[in-house]
Chimera marker file (.cmm) of the C-alpha trace (Angstrom):
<marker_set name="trace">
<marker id="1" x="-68.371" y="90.313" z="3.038" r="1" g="1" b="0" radius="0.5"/>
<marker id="2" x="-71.787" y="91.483" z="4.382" r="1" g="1" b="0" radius="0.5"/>
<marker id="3" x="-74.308" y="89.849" z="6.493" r="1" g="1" b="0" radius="0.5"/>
<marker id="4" x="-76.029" y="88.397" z="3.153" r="1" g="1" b="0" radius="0.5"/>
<marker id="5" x="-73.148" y="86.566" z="1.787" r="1" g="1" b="0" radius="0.5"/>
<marker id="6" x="-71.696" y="85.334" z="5.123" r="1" g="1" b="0" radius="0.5"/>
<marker id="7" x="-75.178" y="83.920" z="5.839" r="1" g="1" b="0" radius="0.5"/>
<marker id="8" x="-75.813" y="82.697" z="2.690" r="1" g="1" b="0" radius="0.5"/>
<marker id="9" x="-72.215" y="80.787" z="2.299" r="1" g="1" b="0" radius="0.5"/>
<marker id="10" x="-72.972" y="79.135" z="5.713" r="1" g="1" b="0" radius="0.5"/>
<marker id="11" x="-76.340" y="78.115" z="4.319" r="1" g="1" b="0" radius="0.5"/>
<marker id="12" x="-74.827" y="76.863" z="1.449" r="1" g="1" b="0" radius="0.5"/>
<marker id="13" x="-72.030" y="75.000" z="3.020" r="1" g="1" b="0" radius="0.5"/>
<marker id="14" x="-74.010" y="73.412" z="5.561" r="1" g="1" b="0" radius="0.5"/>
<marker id="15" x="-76.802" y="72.521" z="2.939" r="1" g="1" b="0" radius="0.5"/>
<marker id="16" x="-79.319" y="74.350" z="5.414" r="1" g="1" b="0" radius="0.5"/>
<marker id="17" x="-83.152" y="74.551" z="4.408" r="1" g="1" b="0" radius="0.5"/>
<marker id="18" x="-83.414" y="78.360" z="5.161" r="1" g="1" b="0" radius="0.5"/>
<marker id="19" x="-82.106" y="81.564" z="6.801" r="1" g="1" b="0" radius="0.5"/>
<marker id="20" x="-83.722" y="81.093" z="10.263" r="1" g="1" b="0" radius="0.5"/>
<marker id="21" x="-81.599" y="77.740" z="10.890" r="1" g="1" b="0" radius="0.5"/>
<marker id="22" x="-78.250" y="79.402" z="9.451" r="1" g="1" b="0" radius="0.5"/>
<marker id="23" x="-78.220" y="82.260" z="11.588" r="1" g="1" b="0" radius="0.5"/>
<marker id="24" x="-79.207" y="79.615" z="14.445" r="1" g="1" b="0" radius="0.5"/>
<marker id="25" x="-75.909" y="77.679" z="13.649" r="1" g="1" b="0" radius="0.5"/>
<marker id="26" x="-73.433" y="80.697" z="13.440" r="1" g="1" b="0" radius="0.5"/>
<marker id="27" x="-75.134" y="82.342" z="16.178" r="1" g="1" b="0" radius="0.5"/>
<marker id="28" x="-74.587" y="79.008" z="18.763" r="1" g="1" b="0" radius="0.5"/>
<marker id="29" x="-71.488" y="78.834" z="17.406" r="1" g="1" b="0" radius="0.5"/>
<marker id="30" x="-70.302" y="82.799" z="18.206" r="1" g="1" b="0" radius="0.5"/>
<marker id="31" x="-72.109" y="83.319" z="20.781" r="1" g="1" b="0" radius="0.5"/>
<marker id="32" x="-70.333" y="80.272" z="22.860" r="1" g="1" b="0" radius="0.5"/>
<marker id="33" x="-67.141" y="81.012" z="21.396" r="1" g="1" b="0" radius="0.5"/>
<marker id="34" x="-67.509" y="84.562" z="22.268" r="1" g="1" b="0" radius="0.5"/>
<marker id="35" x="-67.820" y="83.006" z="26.032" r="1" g="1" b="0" radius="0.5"/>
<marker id="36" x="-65.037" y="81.010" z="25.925" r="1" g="1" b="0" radius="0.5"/>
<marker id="37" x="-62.276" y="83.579" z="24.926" r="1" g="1" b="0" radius="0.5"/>
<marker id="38" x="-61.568" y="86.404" z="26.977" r="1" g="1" b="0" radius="0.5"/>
<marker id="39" x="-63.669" y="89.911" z="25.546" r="1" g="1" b="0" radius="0.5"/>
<marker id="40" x="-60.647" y="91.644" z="24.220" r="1" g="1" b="0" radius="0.5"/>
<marker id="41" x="-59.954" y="89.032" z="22.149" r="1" g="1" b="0" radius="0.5"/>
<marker id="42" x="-63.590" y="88.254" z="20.940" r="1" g="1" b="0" radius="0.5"/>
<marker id="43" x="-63.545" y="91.707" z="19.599" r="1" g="1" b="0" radius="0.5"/>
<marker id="44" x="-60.470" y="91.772" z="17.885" r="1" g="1" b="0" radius="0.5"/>
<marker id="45" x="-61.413" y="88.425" z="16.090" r="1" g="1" b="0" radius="0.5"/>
<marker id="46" x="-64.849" y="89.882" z="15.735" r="1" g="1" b="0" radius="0.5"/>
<marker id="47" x="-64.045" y="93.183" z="13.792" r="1" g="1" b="0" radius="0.5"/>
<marker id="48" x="-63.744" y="91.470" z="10.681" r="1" g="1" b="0" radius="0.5"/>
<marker id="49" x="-67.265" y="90.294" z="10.944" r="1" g="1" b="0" radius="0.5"/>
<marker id="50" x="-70.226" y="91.950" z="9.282" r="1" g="1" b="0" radius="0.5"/>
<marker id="51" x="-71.818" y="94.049" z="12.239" r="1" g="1" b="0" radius="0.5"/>
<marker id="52" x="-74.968" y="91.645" z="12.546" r="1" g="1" b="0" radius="0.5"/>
<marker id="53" x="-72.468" y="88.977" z="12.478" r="1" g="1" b="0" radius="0.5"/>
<marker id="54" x="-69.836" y="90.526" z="15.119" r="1" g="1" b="0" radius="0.5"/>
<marker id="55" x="-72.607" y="90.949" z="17.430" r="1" g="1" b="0" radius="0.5"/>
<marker id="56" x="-72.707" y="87.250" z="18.442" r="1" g="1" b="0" radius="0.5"/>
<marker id="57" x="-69.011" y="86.751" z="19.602" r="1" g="1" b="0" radius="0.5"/>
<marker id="58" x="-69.283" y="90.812" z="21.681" r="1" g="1" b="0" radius="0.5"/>
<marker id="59" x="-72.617" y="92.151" z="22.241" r="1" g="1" b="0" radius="0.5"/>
<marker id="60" x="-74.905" y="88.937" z="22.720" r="1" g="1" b="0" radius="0.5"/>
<marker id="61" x="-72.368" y="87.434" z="25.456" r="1" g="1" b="0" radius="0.5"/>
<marker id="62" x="-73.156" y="87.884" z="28.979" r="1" g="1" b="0" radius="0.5"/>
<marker id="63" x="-69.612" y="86.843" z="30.478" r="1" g="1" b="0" radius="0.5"/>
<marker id="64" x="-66.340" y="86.077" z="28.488" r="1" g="1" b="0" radius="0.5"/>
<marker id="65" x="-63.603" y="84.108" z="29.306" r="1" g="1" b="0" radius="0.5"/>
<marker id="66" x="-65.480" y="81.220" z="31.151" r="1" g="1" b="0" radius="0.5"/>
<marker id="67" x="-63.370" y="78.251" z="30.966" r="1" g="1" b="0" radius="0.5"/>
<marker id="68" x="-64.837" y="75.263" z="29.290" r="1" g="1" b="0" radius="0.5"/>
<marker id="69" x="-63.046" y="72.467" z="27.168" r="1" g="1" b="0" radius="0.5"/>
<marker id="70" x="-64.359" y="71.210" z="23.272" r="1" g="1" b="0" radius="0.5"/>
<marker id="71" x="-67.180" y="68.795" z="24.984" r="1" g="1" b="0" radius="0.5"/>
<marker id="72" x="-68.537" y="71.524" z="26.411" r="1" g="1" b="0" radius="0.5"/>
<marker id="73" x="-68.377" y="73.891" z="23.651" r="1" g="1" b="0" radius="0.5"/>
<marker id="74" x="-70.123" y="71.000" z="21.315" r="1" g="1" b="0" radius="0.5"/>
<marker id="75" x="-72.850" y="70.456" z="24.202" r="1" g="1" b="0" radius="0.5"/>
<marker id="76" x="-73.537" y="74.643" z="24.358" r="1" g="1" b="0" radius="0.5"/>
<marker id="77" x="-74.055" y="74.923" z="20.666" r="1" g="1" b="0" radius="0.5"/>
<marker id="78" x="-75.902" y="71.968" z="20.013" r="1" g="1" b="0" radius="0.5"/>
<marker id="79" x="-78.336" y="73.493" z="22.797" r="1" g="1" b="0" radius="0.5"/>
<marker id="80" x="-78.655" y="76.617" z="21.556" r="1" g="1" b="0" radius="0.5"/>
<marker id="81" x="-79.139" y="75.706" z="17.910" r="1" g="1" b="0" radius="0.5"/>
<marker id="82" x="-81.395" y="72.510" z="18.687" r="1" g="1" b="0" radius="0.5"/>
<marker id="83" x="-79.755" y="70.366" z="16.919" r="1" g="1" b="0" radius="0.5"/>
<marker id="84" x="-77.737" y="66.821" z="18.033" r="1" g="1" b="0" radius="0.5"/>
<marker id="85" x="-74.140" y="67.255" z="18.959" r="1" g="1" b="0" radius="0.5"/>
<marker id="86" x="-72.113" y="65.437" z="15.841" r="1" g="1" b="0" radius="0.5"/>
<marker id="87" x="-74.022" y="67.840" z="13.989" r="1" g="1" b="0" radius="0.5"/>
<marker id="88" x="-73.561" y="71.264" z="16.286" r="1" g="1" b="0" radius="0.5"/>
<marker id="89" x="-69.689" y="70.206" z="16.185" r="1" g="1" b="0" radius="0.5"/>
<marker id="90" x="-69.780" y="69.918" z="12.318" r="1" g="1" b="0" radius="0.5"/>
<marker id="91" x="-71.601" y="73.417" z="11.826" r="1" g="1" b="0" radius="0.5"/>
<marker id="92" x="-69.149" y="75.198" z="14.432" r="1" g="1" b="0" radius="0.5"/>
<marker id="93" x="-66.366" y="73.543" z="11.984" r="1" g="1" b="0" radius="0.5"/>
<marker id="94" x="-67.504" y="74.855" z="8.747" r="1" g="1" b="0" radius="0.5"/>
<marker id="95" x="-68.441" y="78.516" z="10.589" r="1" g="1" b="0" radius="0.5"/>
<marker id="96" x="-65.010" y="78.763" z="11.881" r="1" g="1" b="0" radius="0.5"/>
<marker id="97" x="-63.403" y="78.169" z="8.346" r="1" g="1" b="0" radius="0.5"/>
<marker id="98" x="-65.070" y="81.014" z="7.018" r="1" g="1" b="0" radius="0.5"/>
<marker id="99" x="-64.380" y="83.311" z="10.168" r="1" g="1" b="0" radius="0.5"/>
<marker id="100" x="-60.659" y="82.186" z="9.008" r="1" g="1" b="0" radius="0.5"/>
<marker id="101" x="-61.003" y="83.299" z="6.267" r="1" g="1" b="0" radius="0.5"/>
<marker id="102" x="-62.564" y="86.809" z="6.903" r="1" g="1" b="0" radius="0.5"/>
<marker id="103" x="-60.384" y="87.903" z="10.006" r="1" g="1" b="0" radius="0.5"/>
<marker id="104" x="-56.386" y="88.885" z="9.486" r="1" g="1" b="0" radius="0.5"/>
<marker id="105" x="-54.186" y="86.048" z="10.262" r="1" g="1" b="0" radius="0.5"/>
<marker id="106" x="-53.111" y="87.199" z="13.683" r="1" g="1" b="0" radius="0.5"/>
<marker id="107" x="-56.503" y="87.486" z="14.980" r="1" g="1" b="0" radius="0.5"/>
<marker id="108" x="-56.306" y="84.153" z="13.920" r="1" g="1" b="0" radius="0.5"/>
<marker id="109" x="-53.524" y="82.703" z="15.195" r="1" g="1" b="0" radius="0.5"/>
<marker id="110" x="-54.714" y="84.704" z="18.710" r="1" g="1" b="0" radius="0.5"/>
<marker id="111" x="-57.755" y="82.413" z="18.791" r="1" g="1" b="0" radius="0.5"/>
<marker id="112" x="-55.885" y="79.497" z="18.420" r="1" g="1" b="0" radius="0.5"/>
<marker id="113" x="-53.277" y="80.456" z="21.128" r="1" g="1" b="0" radius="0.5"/>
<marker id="114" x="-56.372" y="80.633" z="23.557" r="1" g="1" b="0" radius="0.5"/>
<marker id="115" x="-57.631" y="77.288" z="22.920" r="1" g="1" b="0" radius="0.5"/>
<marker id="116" x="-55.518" y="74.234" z="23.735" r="1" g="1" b="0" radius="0.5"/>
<marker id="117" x="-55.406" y="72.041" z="20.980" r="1" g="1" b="0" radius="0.5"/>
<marker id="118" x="-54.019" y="69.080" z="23.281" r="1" g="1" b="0" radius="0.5"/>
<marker id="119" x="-56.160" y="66.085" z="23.833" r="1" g="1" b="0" radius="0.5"/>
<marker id="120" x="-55.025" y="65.824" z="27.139" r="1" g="1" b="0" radius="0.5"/>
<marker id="121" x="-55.934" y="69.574" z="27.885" r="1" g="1" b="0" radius="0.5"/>
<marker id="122" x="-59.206" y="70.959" z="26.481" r="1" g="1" b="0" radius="0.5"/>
<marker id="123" x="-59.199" y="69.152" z="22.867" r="1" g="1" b="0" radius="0.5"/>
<marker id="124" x="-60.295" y="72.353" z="21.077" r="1" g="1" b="0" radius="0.5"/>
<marker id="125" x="-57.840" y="71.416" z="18.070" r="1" g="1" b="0" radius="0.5"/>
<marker id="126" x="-61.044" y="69.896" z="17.077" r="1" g="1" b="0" radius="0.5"/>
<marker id="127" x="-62.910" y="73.182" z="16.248" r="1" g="1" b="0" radius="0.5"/>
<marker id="128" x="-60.398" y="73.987" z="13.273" r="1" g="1" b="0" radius="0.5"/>
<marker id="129" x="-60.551" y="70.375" z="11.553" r="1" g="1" b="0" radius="0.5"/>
<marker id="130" x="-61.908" y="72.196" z="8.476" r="1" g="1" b="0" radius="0.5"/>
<marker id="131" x="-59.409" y="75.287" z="8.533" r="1" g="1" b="0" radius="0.5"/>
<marker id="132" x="-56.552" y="72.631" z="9.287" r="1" g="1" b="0" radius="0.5"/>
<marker id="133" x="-57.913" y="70.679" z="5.971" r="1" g="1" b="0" radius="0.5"/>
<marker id="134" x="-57.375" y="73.679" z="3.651" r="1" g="1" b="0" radius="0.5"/>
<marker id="135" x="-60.649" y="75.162" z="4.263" r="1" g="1" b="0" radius="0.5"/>
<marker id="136" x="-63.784" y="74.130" z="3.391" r="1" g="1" b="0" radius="0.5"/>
<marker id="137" x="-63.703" y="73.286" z="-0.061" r="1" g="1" b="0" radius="0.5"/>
<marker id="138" x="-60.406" y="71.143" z="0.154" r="1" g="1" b="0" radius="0.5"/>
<marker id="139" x="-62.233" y="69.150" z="3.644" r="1" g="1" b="0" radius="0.5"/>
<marker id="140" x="-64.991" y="68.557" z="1.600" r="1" g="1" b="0" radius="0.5"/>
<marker id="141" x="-63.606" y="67.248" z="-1.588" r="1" g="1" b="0" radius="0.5"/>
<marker id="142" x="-61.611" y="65.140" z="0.861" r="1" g="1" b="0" radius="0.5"/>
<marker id="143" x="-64.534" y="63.975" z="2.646" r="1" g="1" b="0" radius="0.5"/>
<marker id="144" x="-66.747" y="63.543" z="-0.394" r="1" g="1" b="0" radius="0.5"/>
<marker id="145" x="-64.946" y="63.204" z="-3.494" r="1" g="1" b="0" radius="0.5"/>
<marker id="146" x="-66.552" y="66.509" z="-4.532" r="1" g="1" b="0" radius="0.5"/>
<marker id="147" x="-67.221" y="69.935" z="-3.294" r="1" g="1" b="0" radius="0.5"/>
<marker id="148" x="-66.442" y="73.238" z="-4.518" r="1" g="1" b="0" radius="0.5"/>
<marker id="149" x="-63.542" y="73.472" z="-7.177" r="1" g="1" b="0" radius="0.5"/>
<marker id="150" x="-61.059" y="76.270" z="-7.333" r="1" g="1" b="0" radius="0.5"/>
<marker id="151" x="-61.697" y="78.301" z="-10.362" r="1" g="1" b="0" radius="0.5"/>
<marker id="152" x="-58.823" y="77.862" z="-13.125" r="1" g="1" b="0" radius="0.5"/>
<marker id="153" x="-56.246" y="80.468" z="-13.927" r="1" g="1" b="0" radius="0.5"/>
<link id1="1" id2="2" r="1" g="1" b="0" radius="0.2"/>
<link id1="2" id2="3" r="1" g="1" b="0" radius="0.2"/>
<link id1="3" id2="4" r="1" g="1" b="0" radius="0.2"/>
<link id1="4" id2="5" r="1" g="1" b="0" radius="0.2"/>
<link id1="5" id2="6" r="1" g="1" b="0" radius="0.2"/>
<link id1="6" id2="7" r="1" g="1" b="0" radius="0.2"/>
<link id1="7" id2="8" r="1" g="1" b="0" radius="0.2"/>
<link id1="8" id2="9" r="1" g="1" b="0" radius="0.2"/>
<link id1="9" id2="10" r="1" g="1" b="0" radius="0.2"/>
<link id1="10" id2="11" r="1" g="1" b="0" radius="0.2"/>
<link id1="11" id2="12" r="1" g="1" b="0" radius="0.2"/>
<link id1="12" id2="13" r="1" g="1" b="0" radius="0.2"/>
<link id1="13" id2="14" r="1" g="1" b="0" radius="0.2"/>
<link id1="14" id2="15" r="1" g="1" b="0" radius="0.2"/>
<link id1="15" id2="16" r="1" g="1" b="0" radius="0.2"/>
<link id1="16" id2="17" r="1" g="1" b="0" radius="0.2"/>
<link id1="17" id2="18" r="1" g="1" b="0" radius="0.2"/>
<link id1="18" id2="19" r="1" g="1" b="0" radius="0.2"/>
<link id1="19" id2="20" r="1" g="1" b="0" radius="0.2"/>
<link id1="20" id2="21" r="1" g="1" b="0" radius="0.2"/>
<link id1="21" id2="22" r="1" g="1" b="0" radius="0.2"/>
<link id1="22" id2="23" r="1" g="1" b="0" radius="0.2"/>
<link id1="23" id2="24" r="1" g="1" b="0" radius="0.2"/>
<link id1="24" id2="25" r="1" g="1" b="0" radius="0.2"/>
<link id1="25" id2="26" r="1" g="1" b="0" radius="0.2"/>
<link id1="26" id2="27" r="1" g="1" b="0" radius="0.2"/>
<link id1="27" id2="28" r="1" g="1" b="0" radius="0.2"/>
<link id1="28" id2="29" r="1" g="1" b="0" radius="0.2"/>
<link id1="29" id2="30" r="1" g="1" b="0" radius="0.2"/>
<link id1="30" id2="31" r="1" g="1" b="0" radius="0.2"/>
<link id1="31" id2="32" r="1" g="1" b="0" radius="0.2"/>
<link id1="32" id2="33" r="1" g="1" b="0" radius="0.2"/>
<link id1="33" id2="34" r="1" g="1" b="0" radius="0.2"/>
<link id1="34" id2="35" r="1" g="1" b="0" radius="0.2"/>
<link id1="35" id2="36" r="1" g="1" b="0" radius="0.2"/>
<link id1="36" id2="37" r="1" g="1" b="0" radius="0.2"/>
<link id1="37" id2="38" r="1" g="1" b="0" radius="0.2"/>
<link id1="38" id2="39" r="1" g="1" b="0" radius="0.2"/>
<link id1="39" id2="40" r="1" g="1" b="0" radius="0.2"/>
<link id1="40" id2="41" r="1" g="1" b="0" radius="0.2"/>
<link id1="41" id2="42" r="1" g="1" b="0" radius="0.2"/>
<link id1="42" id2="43" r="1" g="1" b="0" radius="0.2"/>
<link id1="43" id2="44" r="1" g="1" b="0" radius="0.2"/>
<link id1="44" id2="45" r="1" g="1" b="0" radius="0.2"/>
<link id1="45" id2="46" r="1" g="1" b="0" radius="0.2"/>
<link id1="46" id2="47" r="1" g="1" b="0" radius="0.2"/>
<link id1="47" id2="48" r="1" g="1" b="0" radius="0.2"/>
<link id1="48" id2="49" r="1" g="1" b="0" radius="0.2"/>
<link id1="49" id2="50" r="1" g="1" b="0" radius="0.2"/>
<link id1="50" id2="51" r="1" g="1" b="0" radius="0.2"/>
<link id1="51" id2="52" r="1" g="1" b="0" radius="0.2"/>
<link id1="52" id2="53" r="1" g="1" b="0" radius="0.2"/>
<link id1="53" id2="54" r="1" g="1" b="0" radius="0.2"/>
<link id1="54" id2="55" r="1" g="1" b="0" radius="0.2"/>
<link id1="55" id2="56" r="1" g="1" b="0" radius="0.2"/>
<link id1="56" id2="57" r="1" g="1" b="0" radius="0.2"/>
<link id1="57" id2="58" r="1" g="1" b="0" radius="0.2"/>
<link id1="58" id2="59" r="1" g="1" b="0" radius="0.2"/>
<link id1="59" id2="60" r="1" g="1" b="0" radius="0.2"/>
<link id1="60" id2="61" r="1" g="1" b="0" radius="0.2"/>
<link id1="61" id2="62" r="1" g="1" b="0" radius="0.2"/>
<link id1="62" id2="63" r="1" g="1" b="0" radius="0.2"/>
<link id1="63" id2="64" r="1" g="1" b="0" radius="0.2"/>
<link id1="64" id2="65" r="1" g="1" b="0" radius="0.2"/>
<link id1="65" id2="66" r="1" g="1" b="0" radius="0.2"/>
<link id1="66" id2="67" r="1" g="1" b="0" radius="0.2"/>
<link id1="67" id2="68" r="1" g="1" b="0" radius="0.2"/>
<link id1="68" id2="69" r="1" g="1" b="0" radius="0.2"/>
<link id1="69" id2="70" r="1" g="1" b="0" radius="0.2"/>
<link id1="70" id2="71" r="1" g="1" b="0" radius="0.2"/>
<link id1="71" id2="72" r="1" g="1" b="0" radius="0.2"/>
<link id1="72" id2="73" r="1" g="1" b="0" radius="0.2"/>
<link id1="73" id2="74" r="1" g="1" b="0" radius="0.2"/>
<link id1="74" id2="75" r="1" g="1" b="0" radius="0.2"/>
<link id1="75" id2="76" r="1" g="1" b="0" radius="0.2"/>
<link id1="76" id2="77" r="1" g="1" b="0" radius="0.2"/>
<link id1="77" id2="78" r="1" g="1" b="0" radius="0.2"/>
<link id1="78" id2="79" r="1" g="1" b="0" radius="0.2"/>
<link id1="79" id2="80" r="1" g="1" b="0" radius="0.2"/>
<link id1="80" id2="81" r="1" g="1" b="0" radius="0.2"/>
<link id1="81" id2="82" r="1" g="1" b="0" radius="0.2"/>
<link id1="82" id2="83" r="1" g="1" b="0" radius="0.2"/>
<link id1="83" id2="84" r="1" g="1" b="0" radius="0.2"/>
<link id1="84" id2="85" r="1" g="1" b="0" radius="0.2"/>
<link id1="85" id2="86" r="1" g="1" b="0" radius="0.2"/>
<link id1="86" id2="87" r="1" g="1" b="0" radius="0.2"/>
<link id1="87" id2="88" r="1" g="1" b="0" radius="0.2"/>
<link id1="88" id2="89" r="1" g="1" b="0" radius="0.2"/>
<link id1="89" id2="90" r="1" g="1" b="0" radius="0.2"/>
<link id1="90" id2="91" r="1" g="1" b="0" radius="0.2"/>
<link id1="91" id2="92" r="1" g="1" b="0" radius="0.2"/>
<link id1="92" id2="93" r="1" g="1" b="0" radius="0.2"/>
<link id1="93" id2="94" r="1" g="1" b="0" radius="0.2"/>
<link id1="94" id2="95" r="1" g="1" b="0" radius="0.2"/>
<link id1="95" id2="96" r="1" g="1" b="0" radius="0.2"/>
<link id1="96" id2="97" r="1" g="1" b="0" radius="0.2"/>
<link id1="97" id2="98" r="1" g="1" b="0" radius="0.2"/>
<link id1="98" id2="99" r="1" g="1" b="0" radius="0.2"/>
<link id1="99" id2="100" r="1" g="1" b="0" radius="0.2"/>
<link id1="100" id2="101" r="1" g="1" b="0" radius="0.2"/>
<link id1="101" id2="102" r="1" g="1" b="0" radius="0.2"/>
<link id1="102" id2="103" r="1" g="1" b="0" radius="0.2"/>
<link id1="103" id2="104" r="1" g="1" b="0" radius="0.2"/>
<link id1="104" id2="105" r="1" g="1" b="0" radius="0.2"/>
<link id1="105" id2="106" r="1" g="1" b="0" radius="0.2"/>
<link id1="106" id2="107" r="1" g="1" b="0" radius="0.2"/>
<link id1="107" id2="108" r="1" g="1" b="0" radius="0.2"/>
<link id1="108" id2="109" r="1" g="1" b="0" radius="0.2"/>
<link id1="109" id2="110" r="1" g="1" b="0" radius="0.2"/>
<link id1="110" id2="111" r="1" g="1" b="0" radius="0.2"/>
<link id1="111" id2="112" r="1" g="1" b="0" radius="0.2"/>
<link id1="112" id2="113" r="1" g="1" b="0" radius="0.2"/>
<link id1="113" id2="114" r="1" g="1" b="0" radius="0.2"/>
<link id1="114" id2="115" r="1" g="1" b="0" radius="0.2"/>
<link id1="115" id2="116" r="1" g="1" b="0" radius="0.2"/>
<link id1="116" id2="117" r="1" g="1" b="0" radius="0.2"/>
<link id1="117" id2="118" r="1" g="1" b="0" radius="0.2"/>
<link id1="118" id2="119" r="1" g="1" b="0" radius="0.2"/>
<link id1="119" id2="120" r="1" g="1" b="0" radius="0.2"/>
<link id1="120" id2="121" r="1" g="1" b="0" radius="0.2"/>
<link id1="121" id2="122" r="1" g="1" b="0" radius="0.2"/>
<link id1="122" id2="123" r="1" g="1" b="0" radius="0.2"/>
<link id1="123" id2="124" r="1" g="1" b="0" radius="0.2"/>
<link id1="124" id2="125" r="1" g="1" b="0" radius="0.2"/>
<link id1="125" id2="126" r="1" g="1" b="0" radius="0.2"/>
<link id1="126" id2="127" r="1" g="1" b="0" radius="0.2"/>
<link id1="127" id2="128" r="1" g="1" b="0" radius="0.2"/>
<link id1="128" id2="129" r="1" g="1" b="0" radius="0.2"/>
<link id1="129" id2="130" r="1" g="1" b="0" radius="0.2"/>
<link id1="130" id2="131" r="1" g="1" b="0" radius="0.2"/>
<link id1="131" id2="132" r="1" g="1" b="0" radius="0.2"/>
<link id1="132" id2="133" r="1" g="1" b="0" radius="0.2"/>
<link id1="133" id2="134" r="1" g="1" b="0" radius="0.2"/>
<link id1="134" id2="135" r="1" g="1" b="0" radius="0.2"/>
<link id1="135" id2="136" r="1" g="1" b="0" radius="0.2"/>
<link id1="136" id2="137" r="1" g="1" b="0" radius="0.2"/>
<link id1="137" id2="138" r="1" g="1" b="0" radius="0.2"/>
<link id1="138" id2="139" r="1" g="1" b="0" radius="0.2"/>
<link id1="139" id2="140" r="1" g="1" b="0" radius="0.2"/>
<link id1="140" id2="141" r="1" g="1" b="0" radius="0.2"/>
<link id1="141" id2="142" r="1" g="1" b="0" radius="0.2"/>
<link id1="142" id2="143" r="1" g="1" b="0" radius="0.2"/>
<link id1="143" id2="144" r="1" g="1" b="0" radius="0.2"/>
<link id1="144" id2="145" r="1" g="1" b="0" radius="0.2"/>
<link id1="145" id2="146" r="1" g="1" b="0" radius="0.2"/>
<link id1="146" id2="147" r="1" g="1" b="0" radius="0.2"/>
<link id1="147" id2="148" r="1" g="1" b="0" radius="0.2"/>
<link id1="148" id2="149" r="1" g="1" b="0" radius="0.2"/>
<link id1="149" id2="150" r="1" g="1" b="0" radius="0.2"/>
<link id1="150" id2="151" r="1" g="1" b="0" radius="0.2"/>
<link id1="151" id2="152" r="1" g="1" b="0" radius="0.2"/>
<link id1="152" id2="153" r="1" g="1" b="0" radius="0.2"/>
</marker_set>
């Protein structure tokens, strides 16, 4: 996937008016993550990533592996992107399902294993709501009654 098609299936997920407000949204949403985790790991989950895309999580971070729980996180993005909070958290969602589905599994499962899922730790099992759904088009359809359909056989 280039930079085209990952921007333009975040724009279309997240129903976004243009270009300039997707790249906002993934960009918050790397860019903090990319902080969070430590830098080895942002560039192993990175890699995957079209370059203008893998920038956000390696180049575009000033110090990795700061230690911040979900609240946080939320508070960063929605900051960055300028955009309320229940909304920030529901854009890093949908970004993160289609990192999982661009990165290999283990890259995966490494960014998981670096965020405590526990409520009574950091709460970050929040972030993968969508991946932990089925993915985007299975969270929708779930949330909505509608969404994207998988194509037939």
């Amino acid at each position: 996937m280039n930079f085209d098609e990952f921007t333009g299936e975040i724009q279309h997920r997240l129903e976004l008016p243009g270009t300039g407000e997707t790249v906002r949204a993934i960009r918050a949403t790397l860019v903090t993550l990319g902080e969070r985790i430590p830098e080895g790991a942002a560039d192993d989950l990175a890699a995957s990533l079209p370059m203008e895309i893998r920038w956000y999580m390696t180049g575009a971070v000033s110090e990795h592996g700061q230690r911040f729980d979900w609240r946080e996180f939320v508070s960063r993005v929605s900051d960055i992107e300028g955009c309320d909070a229940s909304e920030a958290a529901y854009h890093a969602r949908v970004v993160i399902d289609l990192v999982h589905t661009q990165v290999p599994p283990s890259d995966f499962r490494q960014l998981r294993d670096q965020l405590p899922e526990d409520r009574r730790d950091e709460n970050w099992g929040k972030l993968f709501e969508v991946v932990d759904a089925g993915g985007w088009g299975d969270a929708e359809e779930a949330q909505t009654g509608g969404g994207p359909q998988p194509e037939s056989e």
